[in-house]
C-alpha positions in Angstrom: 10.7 9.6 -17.1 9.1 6.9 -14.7 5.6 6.2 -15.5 3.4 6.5 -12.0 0.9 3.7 -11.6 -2.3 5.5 -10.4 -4.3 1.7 -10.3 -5.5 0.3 -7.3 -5.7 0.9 -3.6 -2.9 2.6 -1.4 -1.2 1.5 1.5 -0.8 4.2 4.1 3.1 2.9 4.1 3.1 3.4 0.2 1.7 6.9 0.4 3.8 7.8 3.3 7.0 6.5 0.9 5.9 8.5 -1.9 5.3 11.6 0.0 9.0 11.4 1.5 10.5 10.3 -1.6 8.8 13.2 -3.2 9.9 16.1 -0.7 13.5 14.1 -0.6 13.5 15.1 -4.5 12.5 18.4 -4.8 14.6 19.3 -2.1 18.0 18.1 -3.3 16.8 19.6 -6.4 16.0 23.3 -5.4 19.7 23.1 -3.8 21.2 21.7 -6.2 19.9 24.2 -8.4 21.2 27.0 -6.2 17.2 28.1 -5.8 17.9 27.6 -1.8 20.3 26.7 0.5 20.4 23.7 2.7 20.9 25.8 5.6 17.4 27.6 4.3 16.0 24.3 3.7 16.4 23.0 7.3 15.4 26.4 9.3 12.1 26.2 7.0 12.1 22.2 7.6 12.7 22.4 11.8 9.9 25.2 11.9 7.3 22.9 10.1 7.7 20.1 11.8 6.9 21.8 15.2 4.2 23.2 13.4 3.0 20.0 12.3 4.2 18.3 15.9 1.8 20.8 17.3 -1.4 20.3 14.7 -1.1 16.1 15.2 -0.8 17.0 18.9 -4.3 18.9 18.9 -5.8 15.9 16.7 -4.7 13.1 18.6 -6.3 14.9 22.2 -9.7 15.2 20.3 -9.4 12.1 19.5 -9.5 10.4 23.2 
């Protein structure tokens, strides 16, 4: 197993890597696995995103 380097500082382009390689994982994982479908995984993955869409929307109008 890979050893994760917790030292130092982030990059919000390392993070945003990590988190992607991360979900990218666990999803081909849980359907490989037979624990979901891939047609589950992207009706659950289209409906968060809009929910997410909408939630940066609301952020980005407080913010100007």
């Amino acid at each position: 197993m890979a050893a994760w380097d917790l030292e130092g500082d982030f990059t919000l382009d390392e993070l945003t890597v990590s988190t992607l390689a991360t979900a990218d994982a666990l999803a081909k994982l849980l359907i490989k696995k037979g624990i979901i479908t891939q047609e589950e995984f992207i009706v659950q993955l289209f409906g968060d995103r809009n929910k997410y869409r909408g939630m940066l929307q609301k952020l980005r109008a407080k913010a100007n």
